[in-house]
C-alpha positions in Angstrom: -16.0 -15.1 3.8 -12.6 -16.7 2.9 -9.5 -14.2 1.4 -10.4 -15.7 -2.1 -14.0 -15.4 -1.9 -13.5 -11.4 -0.1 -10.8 -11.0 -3.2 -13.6 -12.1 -5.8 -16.0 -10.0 -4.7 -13.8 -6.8 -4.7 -12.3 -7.2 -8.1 -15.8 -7.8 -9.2 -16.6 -4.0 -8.5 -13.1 -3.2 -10.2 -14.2 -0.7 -12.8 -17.6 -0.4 -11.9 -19.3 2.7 -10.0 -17.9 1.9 -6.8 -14.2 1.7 -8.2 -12.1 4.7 -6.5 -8.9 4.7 -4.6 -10.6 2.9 -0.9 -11.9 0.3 -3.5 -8.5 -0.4 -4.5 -6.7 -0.4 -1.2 -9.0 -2.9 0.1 -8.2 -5.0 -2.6 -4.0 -4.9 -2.4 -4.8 -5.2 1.7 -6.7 -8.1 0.7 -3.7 -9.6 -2.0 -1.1 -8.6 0.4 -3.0 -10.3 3.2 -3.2 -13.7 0.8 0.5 -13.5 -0.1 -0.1 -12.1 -3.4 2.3 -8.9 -3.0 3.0 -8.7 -6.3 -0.7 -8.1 -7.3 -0.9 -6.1 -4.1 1.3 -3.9 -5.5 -0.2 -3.1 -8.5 -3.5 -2.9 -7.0 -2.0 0.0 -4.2 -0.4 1.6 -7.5 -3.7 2.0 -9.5 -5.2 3.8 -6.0 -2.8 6.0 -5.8 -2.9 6.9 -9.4 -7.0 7.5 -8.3 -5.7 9.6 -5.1 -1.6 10.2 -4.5 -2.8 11.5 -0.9 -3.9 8.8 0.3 -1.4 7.9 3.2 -2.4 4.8 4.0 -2.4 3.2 0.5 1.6 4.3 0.5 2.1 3.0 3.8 0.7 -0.5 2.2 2.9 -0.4 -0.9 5.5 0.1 0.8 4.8 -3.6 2.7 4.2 -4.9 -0.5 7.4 -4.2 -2.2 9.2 -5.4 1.2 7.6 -8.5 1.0 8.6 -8.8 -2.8 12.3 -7.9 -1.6 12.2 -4.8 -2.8 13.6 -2.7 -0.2 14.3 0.4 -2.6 10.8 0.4 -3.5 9.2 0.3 -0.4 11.7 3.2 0.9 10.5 4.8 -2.2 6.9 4.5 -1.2 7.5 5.4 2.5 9.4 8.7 1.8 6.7 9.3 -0.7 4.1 8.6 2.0 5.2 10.5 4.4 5.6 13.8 2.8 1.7 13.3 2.0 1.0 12.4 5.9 3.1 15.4 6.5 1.0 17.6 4.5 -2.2 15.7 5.2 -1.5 16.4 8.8 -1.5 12.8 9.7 1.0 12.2 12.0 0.1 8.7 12.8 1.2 7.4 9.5 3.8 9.8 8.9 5.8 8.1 12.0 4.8 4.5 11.0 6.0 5.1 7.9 9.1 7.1 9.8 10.0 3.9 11.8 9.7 1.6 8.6 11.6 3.8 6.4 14.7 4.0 9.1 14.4 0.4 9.6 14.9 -0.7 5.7 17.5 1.7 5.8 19.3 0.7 8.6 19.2 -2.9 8.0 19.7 -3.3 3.9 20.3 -7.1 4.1 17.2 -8.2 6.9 
């Protein structure tokens, strides 16, 4: 399946009974994947507004808004992120999102 046919298919179940928060994620992976970040984005957004605990999706966002150039926003989405992996008890994400977080602030102009 190509990225544009894989992005079709999951925006066709956008608002149906499958829609939720993985749903969601799967499509901004997908966007982000294509080069789309800016759709990415707004596709991570709308999962988290489904479920704010879902590490991974702020982990993503974060990416997304890096690869729009918008390194306040993804440290915005990575401190946000890893207070939930901290409470979630998901330490694997929580020091991802650790080691991204220091980089974008250690290196504002990369």
């Amino acid at each position: 399946m190509t990225k544009q046919a894989l992005i079709a298919n999951l925006r066709s179940q956008c608002g149906g009974p499958r829609d939720g928060a993985l749903l969601r994620y799967a499509l901004g992976d997908a966007l982000l994947d294509s080069g789309d970040a800016v759709a990415a984005a707004e596709e991570l957004r709308h999962a988290l507004r489904l479920d704010a605990r879902y590490s991974a999706a702020w982990k993503l966002l974060g990416k997304a808004c890096l690869a729009m150039d918008d390194r306040a926003g993804a440290a915005a989405a990575w401190r946000q992120g890893r207070a939930v992996a901290l409470e979630r008890g998901d330490k694997q994400a929580e020091k991802e999102m650790a080691v991204f977080l220091r980089r974008v602030e250690r290196d504002p102009l990369e």
